[in-house]
C-alpha positions in Angstrom: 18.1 -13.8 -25.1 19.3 -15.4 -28.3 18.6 -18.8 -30.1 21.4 -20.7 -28.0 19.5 -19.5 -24.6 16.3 -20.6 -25.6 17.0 -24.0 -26.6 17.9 -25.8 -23.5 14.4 -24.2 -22.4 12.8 -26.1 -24.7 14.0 -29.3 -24.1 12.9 -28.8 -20.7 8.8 -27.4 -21.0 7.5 -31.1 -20.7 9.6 -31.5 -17.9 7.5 -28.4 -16.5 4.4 -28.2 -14.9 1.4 -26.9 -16.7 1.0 -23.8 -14.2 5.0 -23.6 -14.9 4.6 -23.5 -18.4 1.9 -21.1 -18.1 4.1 -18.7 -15.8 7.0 -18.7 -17.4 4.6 -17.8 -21.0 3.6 -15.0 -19.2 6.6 -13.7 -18.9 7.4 -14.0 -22.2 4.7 -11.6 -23.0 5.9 -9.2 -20.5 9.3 -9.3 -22.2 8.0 -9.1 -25.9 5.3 -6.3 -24.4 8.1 -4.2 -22.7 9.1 -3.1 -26.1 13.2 -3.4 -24.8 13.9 -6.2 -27.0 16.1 -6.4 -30.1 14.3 -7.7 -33.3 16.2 -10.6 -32.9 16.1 -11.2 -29.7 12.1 -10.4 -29.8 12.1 -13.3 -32.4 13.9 -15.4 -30.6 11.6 -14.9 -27.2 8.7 -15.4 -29.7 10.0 -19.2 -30.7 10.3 -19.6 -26.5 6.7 -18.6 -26.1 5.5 -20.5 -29.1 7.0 -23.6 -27.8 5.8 -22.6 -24.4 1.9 -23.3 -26.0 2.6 -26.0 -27.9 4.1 -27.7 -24.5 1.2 -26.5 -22.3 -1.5 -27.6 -25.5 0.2 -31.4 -25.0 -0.2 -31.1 -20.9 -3.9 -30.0 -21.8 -4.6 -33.2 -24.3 -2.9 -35.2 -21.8 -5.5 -34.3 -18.8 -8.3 -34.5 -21.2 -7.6 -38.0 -22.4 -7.6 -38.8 -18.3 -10.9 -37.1 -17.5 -13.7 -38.9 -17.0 -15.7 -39.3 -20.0 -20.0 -38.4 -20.6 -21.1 -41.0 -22.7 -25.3 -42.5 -22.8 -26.2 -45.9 -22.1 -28.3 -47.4 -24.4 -31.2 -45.9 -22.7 -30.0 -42.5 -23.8 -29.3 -41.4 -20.0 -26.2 -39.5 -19.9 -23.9 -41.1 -17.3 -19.9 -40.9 -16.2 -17.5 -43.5 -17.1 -14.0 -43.4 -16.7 -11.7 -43.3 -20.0 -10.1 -46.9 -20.4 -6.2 -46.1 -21.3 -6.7 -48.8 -24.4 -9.6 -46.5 -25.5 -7.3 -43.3 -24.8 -4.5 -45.1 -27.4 -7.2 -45.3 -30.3 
């Protein structure tokens, strides 16, 4: 696989599912692991699975920022609140 291959791939991770992006980082591995790839083109499968993280890290902050947040009252009792998308943008 060379640079040109990879770069329509990228364009498309956020696009992806986070189990997508996950899947298609494990192949990556497989392919860098199988030991059949040129330096080159293990370099360049190394950029795809680099970019493959980054794009899964971004679907991660993204759930996070939707999850229900523990906060305390001023009692000190923890309790659930949800995250206010103004709050999320701070």
């Amino acid at each position: 696989m060379s640079r040109e291959e990879s770069a329509p791939q990228a364009e498309t991770q956020d696009d992806r599912s986070f189990e997508e992006c996950l899947q298609s980082l494990e192949k990556v591995v497989e392919r860098i692991e199988s030991g059949e790839l040129s330096l080159e083109d293990s370099l360049a499968t190394f950029e795809e699975g680099v970019r493959l993280v980054q794009s899964c890290n971004r679907k991660l902050s993204d759930v996070e920022r939707r999850i229900e947040v523990l906060t305390k009252d001023s009692e000190g009792r923890t309790r659930l609140r949800e995250l206010v998308e103004e709050e999320a943008l701070d």
